[in-house]
Backbone bond lengths (Angstrom), bond angles and torsions (degrees), N, CA, C in turn:
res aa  C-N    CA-C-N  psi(-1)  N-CA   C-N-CA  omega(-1)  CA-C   N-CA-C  phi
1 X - - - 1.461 - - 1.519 108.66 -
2 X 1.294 111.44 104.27 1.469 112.65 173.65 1.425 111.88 -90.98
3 X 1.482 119.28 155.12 1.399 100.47 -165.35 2.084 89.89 -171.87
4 X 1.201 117.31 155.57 1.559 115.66 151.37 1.420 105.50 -127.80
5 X 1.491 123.13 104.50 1.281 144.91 146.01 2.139 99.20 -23.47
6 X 1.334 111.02 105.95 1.430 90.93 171.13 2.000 112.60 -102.11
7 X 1.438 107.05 -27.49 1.306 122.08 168.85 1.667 123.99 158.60
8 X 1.203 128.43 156.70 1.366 169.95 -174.98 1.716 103.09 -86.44
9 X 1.359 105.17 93.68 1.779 99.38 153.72 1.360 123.52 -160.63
10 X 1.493 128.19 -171.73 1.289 115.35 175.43 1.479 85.42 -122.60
11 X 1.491 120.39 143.47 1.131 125.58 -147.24 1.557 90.98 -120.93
12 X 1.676 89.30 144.03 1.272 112.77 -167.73 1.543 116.12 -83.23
13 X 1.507 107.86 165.71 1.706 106.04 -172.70 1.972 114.71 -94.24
14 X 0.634 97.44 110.91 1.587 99.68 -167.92 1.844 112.75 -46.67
15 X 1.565 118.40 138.41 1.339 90.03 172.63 1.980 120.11 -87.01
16 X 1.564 115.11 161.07 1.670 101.43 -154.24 1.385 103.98 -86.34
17 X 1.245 119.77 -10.58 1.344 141.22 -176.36 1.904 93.00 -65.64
18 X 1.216 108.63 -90.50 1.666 117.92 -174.10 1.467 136.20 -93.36
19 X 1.578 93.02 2.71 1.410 123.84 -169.35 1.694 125.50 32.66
20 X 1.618 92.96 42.99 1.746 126.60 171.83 1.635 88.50 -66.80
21 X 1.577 99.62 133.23 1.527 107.21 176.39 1.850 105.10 -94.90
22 X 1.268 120.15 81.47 1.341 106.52 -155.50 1.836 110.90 -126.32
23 X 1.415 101.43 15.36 1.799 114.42 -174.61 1.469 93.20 -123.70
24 X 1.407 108.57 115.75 1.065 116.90 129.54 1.570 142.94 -64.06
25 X 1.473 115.87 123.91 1.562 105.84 -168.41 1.727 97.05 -84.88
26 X 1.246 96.43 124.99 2.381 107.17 -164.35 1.679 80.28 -155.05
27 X 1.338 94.86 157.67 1.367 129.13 166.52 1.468 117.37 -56.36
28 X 1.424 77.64 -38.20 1.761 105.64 -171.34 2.010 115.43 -64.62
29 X 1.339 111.66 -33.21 1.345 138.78 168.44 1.647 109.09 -64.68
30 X 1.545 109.94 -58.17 1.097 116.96 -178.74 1.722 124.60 -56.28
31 X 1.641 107.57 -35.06 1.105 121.25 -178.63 1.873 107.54 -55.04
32 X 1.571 80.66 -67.67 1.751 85.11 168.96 1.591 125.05 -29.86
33 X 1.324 99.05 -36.77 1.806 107.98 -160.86 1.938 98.22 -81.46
34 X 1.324 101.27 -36.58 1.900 109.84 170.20 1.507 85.55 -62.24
35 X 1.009 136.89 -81.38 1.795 108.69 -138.05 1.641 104.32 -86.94
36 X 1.165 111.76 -17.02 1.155 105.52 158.89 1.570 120.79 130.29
37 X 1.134 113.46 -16.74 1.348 138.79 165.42 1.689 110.91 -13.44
38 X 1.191 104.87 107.55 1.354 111.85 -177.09 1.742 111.36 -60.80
39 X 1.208 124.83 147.45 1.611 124.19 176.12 1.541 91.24 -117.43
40 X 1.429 97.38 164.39 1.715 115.11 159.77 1.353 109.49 -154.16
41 X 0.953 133.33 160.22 1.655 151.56 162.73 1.752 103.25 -48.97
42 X 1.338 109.03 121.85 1.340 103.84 -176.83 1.470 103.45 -88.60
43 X 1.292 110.34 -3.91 1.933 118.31 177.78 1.241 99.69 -82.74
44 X 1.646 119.73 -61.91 1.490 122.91 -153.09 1.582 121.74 -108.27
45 X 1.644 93.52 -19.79 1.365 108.60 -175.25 1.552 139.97 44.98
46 X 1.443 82.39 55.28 1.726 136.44 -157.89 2.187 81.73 -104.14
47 X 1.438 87.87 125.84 1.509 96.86 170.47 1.980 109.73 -74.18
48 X 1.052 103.83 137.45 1.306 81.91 177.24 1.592 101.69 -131.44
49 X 1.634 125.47 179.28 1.399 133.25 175.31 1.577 100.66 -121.28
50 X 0.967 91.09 137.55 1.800 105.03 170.60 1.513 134.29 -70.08
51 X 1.297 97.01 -55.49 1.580 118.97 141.77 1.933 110.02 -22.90
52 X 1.583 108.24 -83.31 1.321 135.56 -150.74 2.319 87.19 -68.40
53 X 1.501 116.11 -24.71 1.498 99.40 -170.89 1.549 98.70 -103.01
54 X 1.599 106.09 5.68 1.926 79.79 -175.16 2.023 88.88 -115.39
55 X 1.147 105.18 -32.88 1.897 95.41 177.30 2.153 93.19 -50.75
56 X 1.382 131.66 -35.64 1.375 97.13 -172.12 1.523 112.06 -75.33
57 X 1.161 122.75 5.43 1.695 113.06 169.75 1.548 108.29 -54.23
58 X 1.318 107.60 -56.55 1.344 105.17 170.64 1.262 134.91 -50.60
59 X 0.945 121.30 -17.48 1.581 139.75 162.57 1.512 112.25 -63.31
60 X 1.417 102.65 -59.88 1.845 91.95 172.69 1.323 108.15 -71.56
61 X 1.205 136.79 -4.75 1.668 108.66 -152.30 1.306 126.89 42.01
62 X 1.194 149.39 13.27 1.424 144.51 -171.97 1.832 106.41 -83.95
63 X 1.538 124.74 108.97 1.066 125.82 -157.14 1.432 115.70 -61.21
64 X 1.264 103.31 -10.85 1.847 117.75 -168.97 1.819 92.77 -75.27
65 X 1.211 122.38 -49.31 1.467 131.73 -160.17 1.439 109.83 -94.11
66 X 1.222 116.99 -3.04 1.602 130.84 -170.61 1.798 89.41 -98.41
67 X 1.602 108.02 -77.52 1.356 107.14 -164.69 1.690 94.88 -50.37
68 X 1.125 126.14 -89.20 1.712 126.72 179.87 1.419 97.95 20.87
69 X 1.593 111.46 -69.74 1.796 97.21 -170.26 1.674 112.03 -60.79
70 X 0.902 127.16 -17.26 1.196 129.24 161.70 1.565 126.86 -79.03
71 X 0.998 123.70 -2.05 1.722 134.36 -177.20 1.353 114.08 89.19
72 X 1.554 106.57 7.14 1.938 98.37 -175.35 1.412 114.46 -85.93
73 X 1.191 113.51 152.80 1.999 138.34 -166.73 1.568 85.44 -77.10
74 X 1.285 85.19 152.80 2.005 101.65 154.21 2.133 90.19 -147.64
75 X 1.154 69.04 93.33 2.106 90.45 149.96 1.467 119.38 -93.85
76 X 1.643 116.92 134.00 1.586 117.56 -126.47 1.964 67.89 -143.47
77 X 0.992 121.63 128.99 1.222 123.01 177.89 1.612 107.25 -165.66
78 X 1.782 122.96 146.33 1.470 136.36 -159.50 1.353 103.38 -114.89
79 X 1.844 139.22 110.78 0.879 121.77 -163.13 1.742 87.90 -113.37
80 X 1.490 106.16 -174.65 1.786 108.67 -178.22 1.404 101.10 -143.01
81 X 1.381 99.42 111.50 1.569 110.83 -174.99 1.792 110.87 -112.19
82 X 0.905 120.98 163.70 1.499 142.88 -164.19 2.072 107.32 -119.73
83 X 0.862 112.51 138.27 1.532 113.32 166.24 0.957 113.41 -65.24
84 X 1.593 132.09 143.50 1.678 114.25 -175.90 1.259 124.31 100.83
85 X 1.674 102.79 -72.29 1.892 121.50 -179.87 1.239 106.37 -61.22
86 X 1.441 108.28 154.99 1.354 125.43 155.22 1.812 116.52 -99.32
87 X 1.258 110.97 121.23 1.360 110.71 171.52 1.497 111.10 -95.16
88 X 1.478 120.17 156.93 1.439 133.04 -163.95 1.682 104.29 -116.08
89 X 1.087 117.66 70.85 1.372 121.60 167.02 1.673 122.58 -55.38
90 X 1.601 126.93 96.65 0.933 90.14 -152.18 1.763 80.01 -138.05
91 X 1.584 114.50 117.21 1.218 128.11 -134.51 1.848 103.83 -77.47
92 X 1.255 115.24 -28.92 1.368 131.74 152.26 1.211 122.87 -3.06
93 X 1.182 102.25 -75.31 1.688 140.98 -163.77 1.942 108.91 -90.09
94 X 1.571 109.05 -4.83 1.279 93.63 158.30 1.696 108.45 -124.25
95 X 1.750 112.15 21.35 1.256 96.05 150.10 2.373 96.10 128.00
96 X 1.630 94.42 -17.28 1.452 83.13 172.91 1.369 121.18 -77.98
97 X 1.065 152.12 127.76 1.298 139.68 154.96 1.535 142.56 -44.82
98 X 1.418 97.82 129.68 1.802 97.00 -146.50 1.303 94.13 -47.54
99 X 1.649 151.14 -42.19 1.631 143.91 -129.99 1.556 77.65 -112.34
100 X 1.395 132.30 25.49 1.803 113.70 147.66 1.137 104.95 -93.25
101 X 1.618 108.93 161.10 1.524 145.00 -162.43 1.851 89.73 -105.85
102 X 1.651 114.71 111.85 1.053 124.72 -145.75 2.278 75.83 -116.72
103 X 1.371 102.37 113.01 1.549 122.72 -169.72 1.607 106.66 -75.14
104 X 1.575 94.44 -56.80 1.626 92.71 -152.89 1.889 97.04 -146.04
105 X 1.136 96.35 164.93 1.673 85.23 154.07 1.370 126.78 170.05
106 X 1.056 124.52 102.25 1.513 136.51 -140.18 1.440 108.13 -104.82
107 X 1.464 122.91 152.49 1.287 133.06 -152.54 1.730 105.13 -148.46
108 X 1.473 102.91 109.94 1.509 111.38 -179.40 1.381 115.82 -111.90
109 X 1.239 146.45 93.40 1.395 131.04 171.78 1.352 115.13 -47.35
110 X 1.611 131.93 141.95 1.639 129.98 162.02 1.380 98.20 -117.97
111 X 1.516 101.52 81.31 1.400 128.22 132.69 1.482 130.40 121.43
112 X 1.231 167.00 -139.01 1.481 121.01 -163.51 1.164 116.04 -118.45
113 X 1.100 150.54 148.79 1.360 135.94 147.81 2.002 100.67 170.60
114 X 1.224 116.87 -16.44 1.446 115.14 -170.01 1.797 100.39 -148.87
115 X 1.266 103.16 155.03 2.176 114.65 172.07 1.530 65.64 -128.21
116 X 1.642 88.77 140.89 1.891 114.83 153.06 1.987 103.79 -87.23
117 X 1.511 83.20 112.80 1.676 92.63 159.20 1.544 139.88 -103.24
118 X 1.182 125.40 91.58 1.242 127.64 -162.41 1.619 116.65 -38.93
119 X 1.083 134.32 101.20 1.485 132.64 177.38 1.753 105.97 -68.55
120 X 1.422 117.97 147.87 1.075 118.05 165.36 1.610 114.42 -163.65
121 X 1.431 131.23 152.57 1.326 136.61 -161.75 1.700 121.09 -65.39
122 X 1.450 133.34 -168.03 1.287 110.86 -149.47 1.793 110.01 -88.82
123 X 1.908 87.94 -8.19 2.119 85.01 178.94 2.010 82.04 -119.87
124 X 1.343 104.62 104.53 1.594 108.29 162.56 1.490 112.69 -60.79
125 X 1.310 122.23 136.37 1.635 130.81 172.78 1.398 104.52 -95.83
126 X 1.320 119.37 116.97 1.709 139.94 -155.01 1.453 103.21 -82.90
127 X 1.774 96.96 -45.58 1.825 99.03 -169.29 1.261 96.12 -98.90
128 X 1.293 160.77 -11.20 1.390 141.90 -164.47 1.847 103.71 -111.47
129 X 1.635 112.19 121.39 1.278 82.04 160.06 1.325 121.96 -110.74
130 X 1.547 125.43 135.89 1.317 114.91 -177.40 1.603 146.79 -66.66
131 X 1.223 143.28 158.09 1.742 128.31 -163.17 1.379 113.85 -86.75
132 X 1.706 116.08 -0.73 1.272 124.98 171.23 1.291 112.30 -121.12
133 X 1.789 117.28 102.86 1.759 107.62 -175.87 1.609 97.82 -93.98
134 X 1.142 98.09 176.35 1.793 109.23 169.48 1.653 105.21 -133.43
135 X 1.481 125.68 90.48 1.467 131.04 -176.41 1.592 108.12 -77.63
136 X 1.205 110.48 120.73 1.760 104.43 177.78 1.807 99.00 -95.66
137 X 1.094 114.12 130.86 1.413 112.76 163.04 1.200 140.61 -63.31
138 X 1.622 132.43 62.51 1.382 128.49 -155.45 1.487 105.22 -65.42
139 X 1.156 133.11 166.19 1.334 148.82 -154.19 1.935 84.31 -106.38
140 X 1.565 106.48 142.50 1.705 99.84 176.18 1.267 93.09 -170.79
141 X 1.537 134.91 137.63 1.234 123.95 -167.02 1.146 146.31 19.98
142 X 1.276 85.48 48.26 1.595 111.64 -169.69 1.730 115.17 -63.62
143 X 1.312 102.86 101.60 1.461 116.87 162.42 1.495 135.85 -110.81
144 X 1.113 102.06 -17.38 1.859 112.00 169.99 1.609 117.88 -94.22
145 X 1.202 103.20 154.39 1.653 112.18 176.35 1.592 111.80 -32.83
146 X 1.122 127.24 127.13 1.850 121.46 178.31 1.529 98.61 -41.47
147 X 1.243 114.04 -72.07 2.179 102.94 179.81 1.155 121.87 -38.25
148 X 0.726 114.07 -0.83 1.700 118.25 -168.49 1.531 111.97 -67.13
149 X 1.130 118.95 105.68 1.782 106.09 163.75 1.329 117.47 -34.56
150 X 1.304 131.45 147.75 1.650 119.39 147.03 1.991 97.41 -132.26
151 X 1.455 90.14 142.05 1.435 85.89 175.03 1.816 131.50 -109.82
152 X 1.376 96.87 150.08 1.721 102.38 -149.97 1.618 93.89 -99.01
153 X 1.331 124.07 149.26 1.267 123.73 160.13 1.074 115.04 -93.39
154 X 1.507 141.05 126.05 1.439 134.57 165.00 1.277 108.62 -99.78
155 X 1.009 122.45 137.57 1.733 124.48 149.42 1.578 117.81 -125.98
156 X 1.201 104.34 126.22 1.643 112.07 -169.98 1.870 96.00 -129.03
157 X 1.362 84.29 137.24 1.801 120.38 174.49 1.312 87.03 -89.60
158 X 1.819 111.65 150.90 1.009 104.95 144.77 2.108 88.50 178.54
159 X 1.412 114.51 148.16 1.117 124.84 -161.55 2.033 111.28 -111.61
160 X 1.224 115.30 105.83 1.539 109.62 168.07 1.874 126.15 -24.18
161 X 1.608 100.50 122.03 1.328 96.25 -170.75 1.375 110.23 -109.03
162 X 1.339 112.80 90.59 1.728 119.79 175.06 1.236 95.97 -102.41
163 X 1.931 97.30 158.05 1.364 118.13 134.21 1.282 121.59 -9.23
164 X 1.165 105.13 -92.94 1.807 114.06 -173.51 1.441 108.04 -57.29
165 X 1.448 128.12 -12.45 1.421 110.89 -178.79 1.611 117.39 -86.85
166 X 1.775 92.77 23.31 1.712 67.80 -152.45 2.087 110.78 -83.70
167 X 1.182 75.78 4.12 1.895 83.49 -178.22 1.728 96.13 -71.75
168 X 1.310 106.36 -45.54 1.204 99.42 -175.71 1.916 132.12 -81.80
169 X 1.181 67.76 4.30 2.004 89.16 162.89 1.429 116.06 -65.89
170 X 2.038 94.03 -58.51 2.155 82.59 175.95 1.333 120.05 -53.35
171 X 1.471 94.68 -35.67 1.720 91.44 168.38 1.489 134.91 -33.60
172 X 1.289 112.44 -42.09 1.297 140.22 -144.28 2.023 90.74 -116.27
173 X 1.191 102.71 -35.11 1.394 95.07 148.09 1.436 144.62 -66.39
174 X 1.195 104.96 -22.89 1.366 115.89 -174.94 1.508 98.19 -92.33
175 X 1.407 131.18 -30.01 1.591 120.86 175.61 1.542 97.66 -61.55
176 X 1.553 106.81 -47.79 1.606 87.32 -164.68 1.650 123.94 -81.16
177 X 1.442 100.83 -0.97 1.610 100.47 154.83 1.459 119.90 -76.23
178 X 1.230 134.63 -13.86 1.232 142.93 -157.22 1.896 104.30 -117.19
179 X 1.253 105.64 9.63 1.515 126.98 177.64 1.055 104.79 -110.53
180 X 1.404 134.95 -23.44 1.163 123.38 168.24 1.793 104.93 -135.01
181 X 1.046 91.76 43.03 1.899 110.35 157.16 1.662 94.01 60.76
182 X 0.768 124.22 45.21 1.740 123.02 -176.61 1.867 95.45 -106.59
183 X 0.975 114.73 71.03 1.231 119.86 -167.48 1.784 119.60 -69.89
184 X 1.376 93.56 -49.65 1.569 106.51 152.91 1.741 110.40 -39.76
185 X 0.727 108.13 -50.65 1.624 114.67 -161.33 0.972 100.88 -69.04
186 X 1.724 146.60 -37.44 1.140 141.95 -154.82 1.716 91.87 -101.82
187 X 1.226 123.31 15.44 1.939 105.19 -179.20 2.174 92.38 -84.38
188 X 1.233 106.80 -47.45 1.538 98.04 -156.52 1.187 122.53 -67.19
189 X 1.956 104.26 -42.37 1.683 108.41 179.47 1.548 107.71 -59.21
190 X 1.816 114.27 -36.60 1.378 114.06 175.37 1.864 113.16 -37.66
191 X 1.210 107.59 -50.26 1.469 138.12 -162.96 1.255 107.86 -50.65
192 X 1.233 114.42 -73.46 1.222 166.37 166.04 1.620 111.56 -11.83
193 X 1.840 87.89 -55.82 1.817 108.77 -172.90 1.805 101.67 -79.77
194 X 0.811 98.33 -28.77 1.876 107.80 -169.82 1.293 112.63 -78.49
195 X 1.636 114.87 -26.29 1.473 124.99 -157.44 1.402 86.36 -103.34
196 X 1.324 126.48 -50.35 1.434 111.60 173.66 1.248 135.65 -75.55
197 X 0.987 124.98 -16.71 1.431 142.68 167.64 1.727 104.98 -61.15
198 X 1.146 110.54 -52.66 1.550 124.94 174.81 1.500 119.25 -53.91
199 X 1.692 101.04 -54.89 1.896 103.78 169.82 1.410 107.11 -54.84
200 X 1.373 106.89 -56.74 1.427 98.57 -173.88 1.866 124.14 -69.24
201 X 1.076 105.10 -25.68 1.840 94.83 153.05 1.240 115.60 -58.35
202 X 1.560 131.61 -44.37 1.487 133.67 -156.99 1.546 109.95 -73.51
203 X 1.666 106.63 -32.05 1.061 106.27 -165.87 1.362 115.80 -93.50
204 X 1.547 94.84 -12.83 1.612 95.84 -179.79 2.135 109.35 -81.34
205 X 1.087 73.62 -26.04 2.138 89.98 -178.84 1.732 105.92 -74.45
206 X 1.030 116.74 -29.40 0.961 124.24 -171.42 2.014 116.03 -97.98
207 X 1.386 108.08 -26.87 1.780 97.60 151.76 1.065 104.97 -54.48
208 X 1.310 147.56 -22.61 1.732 110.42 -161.71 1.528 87.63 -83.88
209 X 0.815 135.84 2.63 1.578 119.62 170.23 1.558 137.72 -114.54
210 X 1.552 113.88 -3.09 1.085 127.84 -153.89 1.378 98.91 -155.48
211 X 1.762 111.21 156.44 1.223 102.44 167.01 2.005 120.10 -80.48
212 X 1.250 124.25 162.71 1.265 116.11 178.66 1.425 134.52 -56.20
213 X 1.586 117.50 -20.25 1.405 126.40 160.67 1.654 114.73 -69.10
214 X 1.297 104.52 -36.52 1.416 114.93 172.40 1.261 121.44 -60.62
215 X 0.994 117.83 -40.05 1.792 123.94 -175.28 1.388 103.40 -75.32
216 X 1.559 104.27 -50.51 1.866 104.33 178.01 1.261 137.96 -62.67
217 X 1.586 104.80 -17.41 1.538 122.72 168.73 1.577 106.86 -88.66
218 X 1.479 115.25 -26.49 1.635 120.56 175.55 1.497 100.33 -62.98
219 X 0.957 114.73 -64.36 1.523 129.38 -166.62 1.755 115.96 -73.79
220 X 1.104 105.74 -10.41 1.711 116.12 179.17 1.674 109.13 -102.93
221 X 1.249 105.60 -47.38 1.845 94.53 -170.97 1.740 83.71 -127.22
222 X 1.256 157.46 28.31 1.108 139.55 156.23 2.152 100.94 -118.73
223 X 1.243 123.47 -83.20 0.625 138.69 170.23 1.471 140.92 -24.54
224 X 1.239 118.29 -13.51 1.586 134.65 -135.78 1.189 113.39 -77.28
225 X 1.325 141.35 147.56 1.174 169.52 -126.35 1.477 110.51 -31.44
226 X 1.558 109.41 -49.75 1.511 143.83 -169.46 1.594 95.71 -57.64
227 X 1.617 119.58 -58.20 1.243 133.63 -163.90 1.091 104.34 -61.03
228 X 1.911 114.54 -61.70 0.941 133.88 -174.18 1.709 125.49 -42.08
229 X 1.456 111.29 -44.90 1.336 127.11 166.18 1.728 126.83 -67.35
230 X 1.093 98.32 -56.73 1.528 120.56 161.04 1.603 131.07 -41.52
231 X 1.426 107.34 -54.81 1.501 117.30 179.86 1.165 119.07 -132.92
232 X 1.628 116.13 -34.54 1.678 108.55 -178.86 1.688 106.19 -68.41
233 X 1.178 102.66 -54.94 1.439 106.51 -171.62 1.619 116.67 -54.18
234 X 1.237 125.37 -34.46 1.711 121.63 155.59 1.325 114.40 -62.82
235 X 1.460 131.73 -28.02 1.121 127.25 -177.69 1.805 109.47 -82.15
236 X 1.286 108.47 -24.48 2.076 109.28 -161.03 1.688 69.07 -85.03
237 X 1.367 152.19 -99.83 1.347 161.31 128.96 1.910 91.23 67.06
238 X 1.246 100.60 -87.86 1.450 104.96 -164.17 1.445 126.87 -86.36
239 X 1.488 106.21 16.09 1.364 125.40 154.90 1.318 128.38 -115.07
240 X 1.432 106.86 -6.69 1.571 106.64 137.29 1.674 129.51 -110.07
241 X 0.947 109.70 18.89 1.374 117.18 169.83 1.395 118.15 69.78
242 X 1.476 105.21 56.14 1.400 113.57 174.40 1.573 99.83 -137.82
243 X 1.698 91.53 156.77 1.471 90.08 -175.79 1.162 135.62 -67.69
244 X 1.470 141.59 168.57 1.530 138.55 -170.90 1.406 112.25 -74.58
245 X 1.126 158.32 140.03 1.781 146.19 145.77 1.246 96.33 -47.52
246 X 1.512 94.05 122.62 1.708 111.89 174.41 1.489 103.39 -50.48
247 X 1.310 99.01 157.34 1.811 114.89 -176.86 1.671 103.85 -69.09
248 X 1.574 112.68 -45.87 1.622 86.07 176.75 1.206 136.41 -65.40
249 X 1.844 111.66 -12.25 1.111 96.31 -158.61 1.759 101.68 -91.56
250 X 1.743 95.22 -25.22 1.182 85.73 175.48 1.642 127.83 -73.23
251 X 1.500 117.68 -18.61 1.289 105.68 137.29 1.328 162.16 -26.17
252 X 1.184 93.44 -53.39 1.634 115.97 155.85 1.694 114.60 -53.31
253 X 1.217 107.83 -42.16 1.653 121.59 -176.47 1.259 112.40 -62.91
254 X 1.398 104.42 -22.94 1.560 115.08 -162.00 1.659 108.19 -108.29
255 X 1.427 112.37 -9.39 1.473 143.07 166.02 1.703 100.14 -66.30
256 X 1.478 101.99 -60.95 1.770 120.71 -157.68 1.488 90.74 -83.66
257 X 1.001 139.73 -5.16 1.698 129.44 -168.33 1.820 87.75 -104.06
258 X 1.755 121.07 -42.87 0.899 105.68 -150.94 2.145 106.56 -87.72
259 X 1.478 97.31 -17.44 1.516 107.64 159.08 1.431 124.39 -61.48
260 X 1.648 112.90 -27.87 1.116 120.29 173.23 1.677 119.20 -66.68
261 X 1.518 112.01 -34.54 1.178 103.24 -176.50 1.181 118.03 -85.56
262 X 1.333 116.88 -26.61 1.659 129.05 170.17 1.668 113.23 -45.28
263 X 0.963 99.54 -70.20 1.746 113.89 149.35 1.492 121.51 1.70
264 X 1.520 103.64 -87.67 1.396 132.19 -170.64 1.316 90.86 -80.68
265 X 1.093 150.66 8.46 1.776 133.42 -156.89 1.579 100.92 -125.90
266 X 1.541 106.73 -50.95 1.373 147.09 -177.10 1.017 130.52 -93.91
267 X 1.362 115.00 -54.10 1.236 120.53 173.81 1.693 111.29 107.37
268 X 1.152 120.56 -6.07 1.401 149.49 -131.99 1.482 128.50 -158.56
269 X 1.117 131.88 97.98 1.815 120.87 169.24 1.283 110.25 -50.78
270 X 1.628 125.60 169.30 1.600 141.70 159.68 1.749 97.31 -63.45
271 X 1.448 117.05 -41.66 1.695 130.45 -141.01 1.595 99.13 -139.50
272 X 1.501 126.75 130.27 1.598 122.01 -167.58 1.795 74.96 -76.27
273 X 1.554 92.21 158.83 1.597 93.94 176.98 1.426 103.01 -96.93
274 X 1.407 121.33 144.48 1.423 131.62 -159.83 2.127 93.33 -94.04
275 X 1.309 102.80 176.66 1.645 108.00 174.06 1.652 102.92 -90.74
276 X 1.191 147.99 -12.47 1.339 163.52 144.13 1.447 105.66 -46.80
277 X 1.321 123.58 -76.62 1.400 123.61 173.53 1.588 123.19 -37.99
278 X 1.280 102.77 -65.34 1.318 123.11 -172.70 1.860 99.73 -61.23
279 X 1.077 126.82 -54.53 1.335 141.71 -171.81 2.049 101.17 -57.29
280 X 0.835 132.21 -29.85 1.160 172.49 123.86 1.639 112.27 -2.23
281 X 1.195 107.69 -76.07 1.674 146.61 -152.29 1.705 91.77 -89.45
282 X 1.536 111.09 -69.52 1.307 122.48 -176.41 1.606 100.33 -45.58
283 X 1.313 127.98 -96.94 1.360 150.11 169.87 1.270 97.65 0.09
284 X 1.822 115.90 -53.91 1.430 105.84 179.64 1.229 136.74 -70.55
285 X 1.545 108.82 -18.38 1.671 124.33 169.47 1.339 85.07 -85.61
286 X 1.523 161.15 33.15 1.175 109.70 145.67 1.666 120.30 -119.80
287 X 1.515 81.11 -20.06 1.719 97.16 135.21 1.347 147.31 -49.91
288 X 1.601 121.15 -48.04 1.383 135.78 145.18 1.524 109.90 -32.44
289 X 1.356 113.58 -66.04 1.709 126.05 -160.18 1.689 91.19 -65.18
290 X 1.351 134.47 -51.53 1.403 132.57 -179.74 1.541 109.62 -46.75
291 X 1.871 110.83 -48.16 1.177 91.03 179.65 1.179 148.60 -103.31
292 X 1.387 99.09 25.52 1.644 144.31 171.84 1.344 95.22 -65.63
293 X 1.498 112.39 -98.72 1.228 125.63 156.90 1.808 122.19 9.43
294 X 1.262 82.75 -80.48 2.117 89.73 -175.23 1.372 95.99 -50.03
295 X 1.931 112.42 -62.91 1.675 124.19 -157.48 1.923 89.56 -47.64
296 X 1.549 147.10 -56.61 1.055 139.13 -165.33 1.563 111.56 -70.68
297 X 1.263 125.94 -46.52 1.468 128.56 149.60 1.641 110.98 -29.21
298 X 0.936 122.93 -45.67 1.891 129.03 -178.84 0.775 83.69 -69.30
299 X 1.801 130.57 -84.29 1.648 111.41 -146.72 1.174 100.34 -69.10
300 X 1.170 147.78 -23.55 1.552 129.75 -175.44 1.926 107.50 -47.92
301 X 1.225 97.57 -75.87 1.438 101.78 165.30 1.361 136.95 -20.24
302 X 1.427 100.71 -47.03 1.427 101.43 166.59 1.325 134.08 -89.93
C-alpha cells in the first residue's frame, strides 16, 4: 500500500468576513459562547457569533464541516493506483482506530488514466463502511502508459467509538441522516442525545440527596424530560454558578422533543420538516449536549 498520509483534523469554521480558517470547533469555544465571551477574527477583527458560524455548516452540506460539529476527523491522504490492480486501503495502518465509526469517504483521482472502484463480496453492506477497502483501478481516460501510477485523493470522515461516546453517536446519527436529506430520521437520535445526557446529569446531582431508587422514580414518572429541561436544569445551573442554556436554544429543544413524540406516537409530523427547521433543531442538540457536558464537568469539580 503506497500512500502519502497528508494529515488528521477536525476542521475548523472559517471566518465569513475573510474566510480566515481560525475556530476550532472544541468544547472549549463553546464554553466561551455560554457565558458569553465575545469572539472576533484574529485576521479581520470582525465580531463574530458562534451560534450564526456553525448553523452555516448545514448550509453547505460538506461532510467534513457537518461531522466537525460533532467531533468527527477528516484524514486527507494520496494513494497510487495502477489500471487493472487492486489496492488495499486499509484504514488501520494510516492511523484510524479500528473501533471508529468510519462516516464518509470520498475518492478524487489527480489526473487521468484510472476511477477507484470499490470492490466488495456477493451481499454488499449499504450502511456500514468497512476499515479495510479493496480499490480496483478501472481504466478511464486513459492517457498514460497502463504501469503508470496515477494518484487518488482520499478523504475519509470518521468519528471515535468509545464507551462514553455513545450518547454522542445518535448525535452523529442524526448528521448522517441529514446527509442524505432523511430529515425525519434526524428528529429522534437528535432527541435521544439531549434527553440522555440530561437524565444522566440529573441523576447524578441528585444522589447527593436521595436514595438511588428515589431519584429514578423522581426523574421517571414525576420529573420527566419536559420538567427536567424547563426548570430543573436552570435551577441545578444557578446554584452552582454556571450559566443558563440560552432560551432559544432551549426552545429549539422543546421544538425537537415535541417532533419527537409526534414521531413515536404517529408515526408522522403535523408539518413535513423543512432543511431550515431541521438544520436548526440539530445544531441545537449539539449545543445542548456541549452544555450538558461542560455544566457536569463544573459540578464534578465542585
Amino acid at each position: 500500500m503506497k500512500y502519502d498520509l497528508l494529515h488528521t483534523e477536525i476542521y475548523e469554521t472559517p471566518c465569513p468576513n475573510c474566510k480566515a480558517f481560525s475556530f476550532p470547533i472544541t468544547e472549549q469555544n463553546l464554553l466561551g459562547y455560554f457565558f458569553k465571551v465575545e469572539i472576533k477574527c484574529p485576521k479581520c477583527d470582525a465580531k463574530l457569533n458562534w451560534w450564526s458560524l456553525l448553523l452555516r455548516h448545514f448550509e453547505w452540506e460538506v461532510p467534513s464541516y457537518m461531522y466537525a460539529i460533532v467531533g468527527g476527523y477528516t484524514t486527507s491522504l494520496r494513494i497510487f493506483m495502477k489500471v487493472g490492480e487492486v489496492f488495499t486501503l486499509d484504514l488501520e495502518k494510516i492511523g484510524i482506530p479500528k473501533e471508529s465509526k468510519i462516516l464518509q469517504i470520498n475518492y478524487t483521482p489527480n489526473g487521468l488514466g484510472l476511477f477507484p472502484t470499490e470492490i466488495h463480496g456477493n451481499t454488499p453492506i449499504r450502511h456500514n463502511i468497512p476499515n479495510v477497502i479493496n480499490l480496483y483501478g478501472r481504466a478511464f481516460n486513459q492517457s498514460k502508459e497502463e504501469n503508470e501510477e496515477v494518484p487518488v485523493s482520499v478523504q475519509i470522515n470518521w468519528a471515535r467509538k468509545t464507551v462514553e461516546n455513545e450518547i454522542w453517536d445518535n448525535l452523529i446519527d442524526a448528521v448522517e441522516a441529514f446527509t442524505v436529506k432523511n430529515y425525519n430520521g434526524c428528529v429522534i437520535p437528535s432527541n435521544v442525545s439531549v434527553e440522555s445526557a440530561l437524565n444522566n446529569l440529573m441523576t447524578e446531582y441528585f444522589y447527593k440527596y436521595a436514595a438511588k431508587d428515589r431519584v429514578r422514580e423522581f426523574l421517571n414518572n414525576g420529573a420527566t424530560y419536559s420538567y427536567q429541561l424547563n426548570i430543573l436544569l436552570s435551577v441545578v445551573a444557578d446554584n452552582s454558578g454556571f450559566p443558563k442554556l440560552p432560551d432559544d436554544i432551549r426552545g429549539n429543544l422543546n421544538k425537537l422533543r415535541d417532533l419527537r413524540n409526534s414521531l413515536a406516537h404517529s408515526g408522522r409530523t403535523e408539518k413535513q420538516i423543512d432543511k431550515k427547521t431541521i438544520s436548526e433543531l440539530i445544531c441545537s442538540a449539539a449545543f445542548g449536549l456541549s452544555y450538558l457536558n461542560l455544566l457536569q464537568n463544573h459540578l464534578r469539580s465542585k
